[in-house]
N, C-alpha and C positions, 0 to 999 in steps of 0.2 A: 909892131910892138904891142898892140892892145891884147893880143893871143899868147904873146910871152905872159904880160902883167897879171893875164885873167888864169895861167898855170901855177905864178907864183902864189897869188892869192889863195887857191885854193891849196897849195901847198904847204900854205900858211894857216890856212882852218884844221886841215887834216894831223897836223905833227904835233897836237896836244892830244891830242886823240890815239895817235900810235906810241906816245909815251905815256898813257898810265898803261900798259898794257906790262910795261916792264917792272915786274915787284919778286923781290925775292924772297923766299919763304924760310924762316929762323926755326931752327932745332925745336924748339919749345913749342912750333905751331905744326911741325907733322905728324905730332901725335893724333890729330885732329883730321889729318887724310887719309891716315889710318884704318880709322872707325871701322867696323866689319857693315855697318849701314852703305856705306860710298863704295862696297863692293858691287861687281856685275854679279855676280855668280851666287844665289842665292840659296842654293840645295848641294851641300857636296856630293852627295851620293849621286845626284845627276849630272852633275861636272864627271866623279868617278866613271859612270859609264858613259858618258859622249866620249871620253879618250879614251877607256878601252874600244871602244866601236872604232875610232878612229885608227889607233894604229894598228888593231889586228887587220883592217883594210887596206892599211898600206904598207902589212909585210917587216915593219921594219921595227927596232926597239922599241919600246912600250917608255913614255915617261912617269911610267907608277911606278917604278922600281925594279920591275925584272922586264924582259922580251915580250914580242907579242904572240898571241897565236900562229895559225896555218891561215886566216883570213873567217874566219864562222865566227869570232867573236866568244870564243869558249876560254876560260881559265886554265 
């Protein structure tokens, strides 16, 4: 039983711990996740061409608005 008591115990440390973890985020505060700062992607231009490189390499629609190339990365 001491191996049960020393699971619940610490079962009992840990569950204040895994509930602040649960918060939910109100209208009025996503503006704020928004920000163009909290973005990965800092240059569009160079986002623009990593995806054209991208799917002209792999043949398939382009998600910049039209198709990709033949695979050369050309317009």
């Amino acid at each position: 039983m001491p191996k049960l008591r020393r699971l619940a115990l610490v079962g009992l440390l840990f569950a204040p711990l895994a509930a602040t973890g649960c918060h939910t985020v109100e209208y009025y505060e996503k503006q704020l996740l928004s920000d163009p700062a909290m973005g990965f992607e800092t240059d569009p231009t160079e986002v623009h061409f990593q995806q054209k490189v991208f799917y002209s390499m792999e043949g398939s629609a382009g998600g910049i608005g039209d198709s990709a190339g033949g695979g050369c990365g050309c317009y």
